[in-house]
Kinemage of the C-alpha trace (Angstrom):
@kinemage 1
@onewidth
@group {chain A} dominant
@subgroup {mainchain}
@vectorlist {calphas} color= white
{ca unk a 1} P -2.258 -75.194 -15.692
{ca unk a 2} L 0.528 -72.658 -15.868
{ca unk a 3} L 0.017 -69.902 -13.237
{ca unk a 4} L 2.940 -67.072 -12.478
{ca unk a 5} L 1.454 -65.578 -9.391
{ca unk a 6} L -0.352 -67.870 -7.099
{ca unk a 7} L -2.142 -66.689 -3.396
{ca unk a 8} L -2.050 -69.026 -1.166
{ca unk a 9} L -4.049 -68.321 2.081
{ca unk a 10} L -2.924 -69.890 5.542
{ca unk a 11} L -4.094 -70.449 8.875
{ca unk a 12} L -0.872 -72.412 10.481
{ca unk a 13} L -2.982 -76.232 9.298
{ca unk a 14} L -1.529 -79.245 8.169
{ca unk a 15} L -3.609 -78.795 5.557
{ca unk a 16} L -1.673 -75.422 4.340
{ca unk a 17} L 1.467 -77.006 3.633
{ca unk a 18} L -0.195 -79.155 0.867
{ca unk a 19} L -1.939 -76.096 -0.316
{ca unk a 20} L 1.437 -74.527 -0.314
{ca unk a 21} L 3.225 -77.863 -2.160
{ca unk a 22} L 0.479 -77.831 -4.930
{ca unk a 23} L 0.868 -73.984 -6.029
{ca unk a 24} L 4.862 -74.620 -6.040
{ca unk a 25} L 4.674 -77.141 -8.307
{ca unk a 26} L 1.802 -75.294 -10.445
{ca unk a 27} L 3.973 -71.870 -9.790
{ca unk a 28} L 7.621 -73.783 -10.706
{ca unk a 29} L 5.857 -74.699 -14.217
{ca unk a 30} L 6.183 -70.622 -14.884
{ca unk a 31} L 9.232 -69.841 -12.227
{ca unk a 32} L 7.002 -67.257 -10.636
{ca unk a 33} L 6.072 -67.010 -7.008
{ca unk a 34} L 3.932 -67.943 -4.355
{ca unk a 35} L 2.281 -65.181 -2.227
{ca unk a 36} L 0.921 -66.634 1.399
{ca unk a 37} L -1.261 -64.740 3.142
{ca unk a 38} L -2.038 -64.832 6.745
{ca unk a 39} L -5.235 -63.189 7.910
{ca unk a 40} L -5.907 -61.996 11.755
{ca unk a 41} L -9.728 -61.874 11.737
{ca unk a 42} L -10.084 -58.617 14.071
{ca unk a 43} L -13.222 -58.638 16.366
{ca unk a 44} L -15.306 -55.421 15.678
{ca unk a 45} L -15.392 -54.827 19.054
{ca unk a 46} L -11.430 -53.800 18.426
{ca unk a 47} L -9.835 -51.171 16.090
{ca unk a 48} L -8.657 -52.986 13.343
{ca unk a 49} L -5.148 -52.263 13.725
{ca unk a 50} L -5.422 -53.052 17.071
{ca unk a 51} L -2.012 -55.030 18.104
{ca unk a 52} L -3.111 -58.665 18.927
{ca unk a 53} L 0.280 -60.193 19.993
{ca unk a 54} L -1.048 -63.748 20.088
{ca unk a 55} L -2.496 -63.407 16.756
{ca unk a 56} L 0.467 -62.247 15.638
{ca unk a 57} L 2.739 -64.412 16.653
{ca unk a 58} L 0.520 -67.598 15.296
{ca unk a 59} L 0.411 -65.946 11.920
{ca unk a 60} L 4.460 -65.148 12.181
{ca unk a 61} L 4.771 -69.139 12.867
{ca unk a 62} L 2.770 -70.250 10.088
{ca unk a 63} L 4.584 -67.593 7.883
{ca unk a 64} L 7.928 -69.527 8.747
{ca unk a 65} L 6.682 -72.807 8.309
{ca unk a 66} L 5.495 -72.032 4.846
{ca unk a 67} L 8.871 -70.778 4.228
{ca unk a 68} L 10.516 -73.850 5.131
{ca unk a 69} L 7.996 -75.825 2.967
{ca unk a 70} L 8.621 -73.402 0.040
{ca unk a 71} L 12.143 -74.213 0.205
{ca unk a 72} L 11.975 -77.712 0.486
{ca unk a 73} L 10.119 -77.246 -2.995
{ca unk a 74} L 12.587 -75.162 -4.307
{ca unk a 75} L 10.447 -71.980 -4.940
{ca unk a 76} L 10.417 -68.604 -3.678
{ca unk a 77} L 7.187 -67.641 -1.674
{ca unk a 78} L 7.058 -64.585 -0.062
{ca unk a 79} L 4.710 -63.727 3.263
{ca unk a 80} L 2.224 -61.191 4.617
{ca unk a 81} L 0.388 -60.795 7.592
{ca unk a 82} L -2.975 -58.525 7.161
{ca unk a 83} L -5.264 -57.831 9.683
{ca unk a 84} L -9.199 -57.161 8.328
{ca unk a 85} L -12.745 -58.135 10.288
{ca unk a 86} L -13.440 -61.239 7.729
{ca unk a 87} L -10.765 -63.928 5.926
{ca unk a 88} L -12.441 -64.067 3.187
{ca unk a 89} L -12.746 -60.514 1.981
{ca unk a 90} L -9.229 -59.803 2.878
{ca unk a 91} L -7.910 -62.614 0.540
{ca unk a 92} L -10.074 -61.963 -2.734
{ca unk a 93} L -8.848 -57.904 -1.697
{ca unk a 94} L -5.325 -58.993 -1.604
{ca unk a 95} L -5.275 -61.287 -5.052
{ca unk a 96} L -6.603 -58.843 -6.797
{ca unk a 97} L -3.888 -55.943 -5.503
{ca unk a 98} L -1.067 -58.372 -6.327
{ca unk a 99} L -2.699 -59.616 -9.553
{ca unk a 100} L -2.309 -63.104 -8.595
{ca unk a 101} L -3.629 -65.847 -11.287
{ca unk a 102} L -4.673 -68.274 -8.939
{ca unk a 103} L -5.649 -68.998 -5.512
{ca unk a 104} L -5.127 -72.006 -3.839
{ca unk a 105} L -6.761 -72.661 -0.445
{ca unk a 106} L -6.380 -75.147 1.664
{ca unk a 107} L -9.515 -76.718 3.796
{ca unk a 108} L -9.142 -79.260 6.777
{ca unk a 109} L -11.958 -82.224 6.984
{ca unk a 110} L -14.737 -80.548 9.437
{ca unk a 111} L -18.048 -81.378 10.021
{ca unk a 112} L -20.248 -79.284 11.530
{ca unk a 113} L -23.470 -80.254 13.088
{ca unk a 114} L -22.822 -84.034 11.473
{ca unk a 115} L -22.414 -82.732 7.647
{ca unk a 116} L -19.186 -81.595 6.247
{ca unk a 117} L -18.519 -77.480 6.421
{ca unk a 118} L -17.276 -75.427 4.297
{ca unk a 119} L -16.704 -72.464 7.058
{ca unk a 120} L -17.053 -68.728 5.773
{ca unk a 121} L -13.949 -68.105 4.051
{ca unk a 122} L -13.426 -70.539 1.419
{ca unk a 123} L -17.430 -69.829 -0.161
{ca unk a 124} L -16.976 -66.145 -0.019
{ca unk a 125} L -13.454 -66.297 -2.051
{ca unk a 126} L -15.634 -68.901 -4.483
{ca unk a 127} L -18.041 -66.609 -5.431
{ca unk a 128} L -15.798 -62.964 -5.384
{ca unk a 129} L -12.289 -63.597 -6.426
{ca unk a 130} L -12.276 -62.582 -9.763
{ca unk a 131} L -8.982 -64.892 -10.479
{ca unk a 132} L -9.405 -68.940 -10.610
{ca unk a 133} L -9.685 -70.808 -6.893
{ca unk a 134} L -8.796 -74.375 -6.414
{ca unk a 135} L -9.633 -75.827 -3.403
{ca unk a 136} L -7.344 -78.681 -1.565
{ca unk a 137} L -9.407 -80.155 0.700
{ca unk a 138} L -7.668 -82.648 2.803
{ca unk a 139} L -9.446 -86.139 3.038
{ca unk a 140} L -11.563 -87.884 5.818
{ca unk a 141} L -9.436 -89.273 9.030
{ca unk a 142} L -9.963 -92.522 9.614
{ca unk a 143} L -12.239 -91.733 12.760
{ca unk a 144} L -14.512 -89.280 10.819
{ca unk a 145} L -14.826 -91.643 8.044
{ca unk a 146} L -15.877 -94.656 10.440
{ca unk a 147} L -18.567 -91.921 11.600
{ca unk a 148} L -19.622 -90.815 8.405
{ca unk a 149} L -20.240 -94.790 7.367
{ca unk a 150} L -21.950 -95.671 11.301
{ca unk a 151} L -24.247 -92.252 10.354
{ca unk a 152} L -24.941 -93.542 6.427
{ca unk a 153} L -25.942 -97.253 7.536
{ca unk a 154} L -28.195 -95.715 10.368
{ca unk a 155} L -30.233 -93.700 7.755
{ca unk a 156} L -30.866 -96.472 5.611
{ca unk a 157} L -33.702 -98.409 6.364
């Protein structure tokens, strides 16, 4: 898979920076570059361009760590903070303003409620972004794999 233009979305996660190494070794394929997008989620109780300094900050932190990762792959990735109500709008919005060919998000381990989650974002980009998606999900930690096993056997009769 050749790609030129590749979004990756980022929420300052472990799991980002092997979003991140993935699309620069899909993007270096092409020599094009890696967009990464930071999204403050904005309560509506809030004018959206409310300043949320916090919020900021966190997504200027994750911007620079990306940027270190991008150049200890060797490509160019450039940054953007946006601030919108919902992630997941805000990213299929912003791929299709840059004309990106791919987006590439990464997805910690969670579980909610016992069963693994998917979360809000990552299913709304799946079913609007009008571009490919692949999704990196990173794999179980040890502890939530011993609790997914303990949780199997006790369902089997």
């Amino acid at each position: 898979m050749k790609s030129n233009h590749i979004l990756v979305p980022v929420k300052g996660r472990r799991v980002d920076e092997e979003a991140l190494r993935l699309a620069c070794r899909l993007v270096r394929e092409g020599k094009g570059a890696v967009h990464v997008l930071y999204v403050i989620e904005v309560a509506r109780s809030l004018p959206l361009d409310a300043e949320i300094p916090a919020e900021t900050a966190k997504g200027e932190e994750a911007l620079a760590r990306m940027e270190e990762v991008g150049k200890e792959c060797k490509c160019h990735v450039e940054g953007a903070i946006l601030q919108a109500r919902e992630a997941g709008p805000a990213v299929v919005q912003d791929a299709e303003e840059r004309g990106v060919d791919l987006i590439v998000m990464g997805m910690p381990y969670e579980r909610l409620y016992g069963v693994s989650s998917l979360g809000h974002t990552v299913p709304h980009v799946l079913k609007n972004a009008s571009c490919p998606v692949l999704v990196w999900r990173e794999g179980m930690s040890p502890e939530a794999e011993a609790h997914a096993n303990a949780s199997t056997r006790e369902q089997t009769p």
